[in-house]
C-alpha positions in Angstrom: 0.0 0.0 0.0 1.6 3.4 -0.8 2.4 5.2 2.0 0.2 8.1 3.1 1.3 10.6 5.8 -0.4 10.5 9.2 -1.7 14.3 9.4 -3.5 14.2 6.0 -5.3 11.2 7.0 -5.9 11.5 10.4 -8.0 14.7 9.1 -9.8 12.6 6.4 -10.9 10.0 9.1 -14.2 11.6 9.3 -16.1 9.7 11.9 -13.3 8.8 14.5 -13.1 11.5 16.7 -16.7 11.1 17.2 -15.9 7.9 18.2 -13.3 8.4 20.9 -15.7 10.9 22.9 -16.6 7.8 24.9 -19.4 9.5 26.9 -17.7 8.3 30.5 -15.0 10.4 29.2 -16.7 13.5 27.6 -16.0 16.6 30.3 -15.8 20.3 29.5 -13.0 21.8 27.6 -11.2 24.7 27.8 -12.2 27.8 24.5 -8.8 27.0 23.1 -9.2 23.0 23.1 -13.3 24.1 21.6 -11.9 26.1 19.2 -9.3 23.5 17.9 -11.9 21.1 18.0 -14.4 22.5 15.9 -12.0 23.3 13.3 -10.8 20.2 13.1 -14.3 18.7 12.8 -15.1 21.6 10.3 -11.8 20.4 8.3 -12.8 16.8 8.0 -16.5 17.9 6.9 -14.3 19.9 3.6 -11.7 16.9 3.4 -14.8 14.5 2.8 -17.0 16.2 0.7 -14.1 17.0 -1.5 -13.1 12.8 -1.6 -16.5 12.3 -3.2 -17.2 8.7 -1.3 -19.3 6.4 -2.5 -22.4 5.4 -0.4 -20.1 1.5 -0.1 -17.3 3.9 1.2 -19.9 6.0 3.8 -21.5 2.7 5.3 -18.0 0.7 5.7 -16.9 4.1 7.5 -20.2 3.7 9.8 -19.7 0.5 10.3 -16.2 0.7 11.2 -16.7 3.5 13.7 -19.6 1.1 15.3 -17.2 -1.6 16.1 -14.2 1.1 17.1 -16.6 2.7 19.7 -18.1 -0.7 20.8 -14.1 -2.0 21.4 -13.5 1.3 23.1 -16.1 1.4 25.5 -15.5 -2.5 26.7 -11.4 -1.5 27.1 -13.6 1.9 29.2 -15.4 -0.3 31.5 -12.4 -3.0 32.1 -11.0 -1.9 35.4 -8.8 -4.8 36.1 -5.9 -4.0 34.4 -3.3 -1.8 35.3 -2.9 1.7 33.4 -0.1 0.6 32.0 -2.2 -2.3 29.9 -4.8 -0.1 29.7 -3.2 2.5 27.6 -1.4 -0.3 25.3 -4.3 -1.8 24.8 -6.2 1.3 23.6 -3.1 2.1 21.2 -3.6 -1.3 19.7 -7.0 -0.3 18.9 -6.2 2.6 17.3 -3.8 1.9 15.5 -6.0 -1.2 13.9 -8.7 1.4 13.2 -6.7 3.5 11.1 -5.6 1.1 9.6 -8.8 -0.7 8.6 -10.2 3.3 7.8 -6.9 3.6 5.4 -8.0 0.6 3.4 -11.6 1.7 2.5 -10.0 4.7 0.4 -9.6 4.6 -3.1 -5.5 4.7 -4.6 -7.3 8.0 -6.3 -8.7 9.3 -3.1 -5.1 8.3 -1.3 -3.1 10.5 -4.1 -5.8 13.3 -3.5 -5.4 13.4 0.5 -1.5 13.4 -0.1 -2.5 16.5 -2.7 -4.5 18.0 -0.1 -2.1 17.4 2.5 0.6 19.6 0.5 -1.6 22.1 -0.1 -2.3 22.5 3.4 1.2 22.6 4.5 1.8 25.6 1.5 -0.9 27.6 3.5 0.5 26.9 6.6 3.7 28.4 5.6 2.1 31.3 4.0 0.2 32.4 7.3 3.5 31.6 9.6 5.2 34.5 7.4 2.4 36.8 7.5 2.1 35.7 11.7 6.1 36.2 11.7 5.7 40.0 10.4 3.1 40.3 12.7 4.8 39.6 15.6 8.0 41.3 14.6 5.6 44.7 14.2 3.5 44.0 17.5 6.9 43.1 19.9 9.1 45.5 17.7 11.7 42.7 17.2 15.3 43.7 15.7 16.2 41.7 12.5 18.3 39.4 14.6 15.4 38.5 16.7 13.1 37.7 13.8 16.0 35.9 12.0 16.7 33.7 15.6 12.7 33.3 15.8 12.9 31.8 12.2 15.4 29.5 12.6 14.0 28.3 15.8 10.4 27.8 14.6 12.1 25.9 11.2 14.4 23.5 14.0 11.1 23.0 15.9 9.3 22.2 13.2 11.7 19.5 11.4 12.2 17.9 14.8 8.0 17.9 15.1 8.3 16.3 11.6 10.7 13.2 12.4 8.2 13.0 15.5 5.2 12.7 13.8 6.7 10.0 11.0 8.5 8.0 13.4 6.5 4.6 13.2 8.2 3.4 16.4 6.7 6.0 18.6 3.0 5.3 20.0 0.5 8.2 19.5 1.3 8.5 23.4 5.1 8.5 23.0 4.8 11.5 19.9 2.3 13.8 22.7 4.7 13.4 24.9 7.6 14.3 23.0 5.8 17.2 21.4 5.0 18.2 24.7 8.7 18.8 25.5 9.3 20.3 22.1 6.8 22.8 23.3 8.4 23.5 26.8 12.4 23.5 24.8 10.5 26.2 22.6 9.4 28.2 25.0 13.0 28.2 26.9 14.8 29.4 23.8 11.8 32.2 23.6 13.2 33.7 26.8 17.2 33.3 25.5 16.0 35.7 22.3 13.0 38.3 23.5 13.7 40.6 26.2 11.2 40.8 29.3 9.1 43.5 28.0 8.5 41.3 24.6 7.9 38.2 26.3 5.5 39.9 28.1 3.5 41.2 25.3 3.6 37.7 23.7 2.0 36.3 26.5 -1.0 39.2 26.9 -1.6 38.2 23.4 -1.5 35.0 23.7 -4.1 35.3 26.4 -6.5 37.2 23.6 -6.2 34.5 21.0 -8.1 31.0 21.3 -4.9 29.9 19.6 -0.9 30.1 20.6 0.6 33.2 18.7 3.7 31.5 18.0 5.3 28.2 17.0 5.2 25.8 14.6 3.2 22.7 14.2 0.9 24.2 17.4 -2.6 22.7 15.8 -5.0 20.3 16.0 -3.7 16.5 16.0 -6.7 15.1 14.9 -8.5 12.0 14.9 -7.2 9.5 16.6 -4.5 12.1 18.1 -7.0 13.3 20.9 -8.4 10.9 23.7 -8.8 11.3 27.2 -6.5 9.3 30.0 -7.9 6.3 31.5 -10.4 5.9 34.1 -9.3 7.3 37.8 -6.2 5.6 39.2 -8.9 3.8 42.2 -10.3 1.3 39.6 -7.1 0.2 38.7 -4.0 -1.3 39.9 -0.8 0.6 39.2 
């Protein structure tokens, strides 16, 4: 099967983040994690209309989301294993359910989410510059700042890459090590601004329901968003 790259498709997988919102686990999110999350459900809506499935293709997706959420909910209720189990268990699951979502598409519709996928990643790139001139306007940055800022956000970014594509890595292991990609990033932040910039970053950051800076900071999608397991009393760690 020709490879296709996790972000296009997790997007494309239109019914599985319904699926993980295993109603013991629903709770209230904060604006920024709403925001993020209806995007993300808005994107997939656009990715699938524009793949033009079949009515076959709609009712094997249905039907695979039916047995995901079934498998998902027993793993939910089985409170005899330990977290560690738990949580290897569940990446098993997931990881079969892309897969088996993967094989409904077409080697047409496969070529267009890769398409897609690149096109996304042009726009991205556009609205980093255009955020980049922003910020250099808004914090007053030198041209040595904005040139450190640049080559930080293009390290970050590679490094988020090779995280993303590294098969080895569970969807746990790449949150993880995103996490403290963010945390490096936010370090080297202080090593380039000065006080009164990194104060003004943050009061904006506070305005936007996204981050104002960084690469890669957006939704994970499908399959990349799921709540921990069940309190730590029902089970043994």
């Amino acid at each position: 099967m020709k490879k296709i790259l996790f972000p296009a498709l997790v997007l494309a997988l239109a019914f599985t983040a319904d699926a993980q919102e295993i109603p013991e686990r629903k709770a209230d999110h904060p604006p920024m994690m709403q925001h993020r999350m209806h995007k993300a459900r808005h994107d997939r809506m656009m990715i699938m209309k524009q793949l033009n499935l079949t009515d076959a293709q709609k009712e094997q997706f249905k039907t695979q989301k039916e047995e995901f959420r079934k498998k998902m909910e027993e793993l939910q209720k089985n409170d005899g294993i330990t977290v560690k189990e738990w949580r290897t268990r569940r990446e098993n699951l997931r990881t079969d359910h892309r897969a088996k979502m993967e094989s409904i598409y077409t080697p047409e519709q496969k070529a267009q989410l890769e398409k897609m996928k690149k096109d996304r990643q042009l726009k991205q790139q556009d609205m980093m510059k255009k955020r980049a001139e922003r910020m250099k306007t808004h914090l007053g940055l030198t041209n040595e700042q904005s040139a450190k800022l640049e080559k930080s956000r293009k390290e970050m970014g590679e490094k988020m890459k090779v995280i993303r594509e590294n098969k080895s890595l569970s969807d746990i292991q790449k949150r993880e090590e995103m996490r403290e990609l963010t945390k490096q990033q936010h370090e080297n932040l202080k090593s380039i601004l000065t006080e009164e910039q990194l104060k003004k970053m943050k009061e904006k950051e506070g305005r936007r329901p996204g981050p104002c800076f960084g690469p890669g900071m957006k939704h994970k999608g499908p399959g990349m968003h799921q709540g921990g397991p069940p309190p730590a009393k029902q089970r043994t760690l």
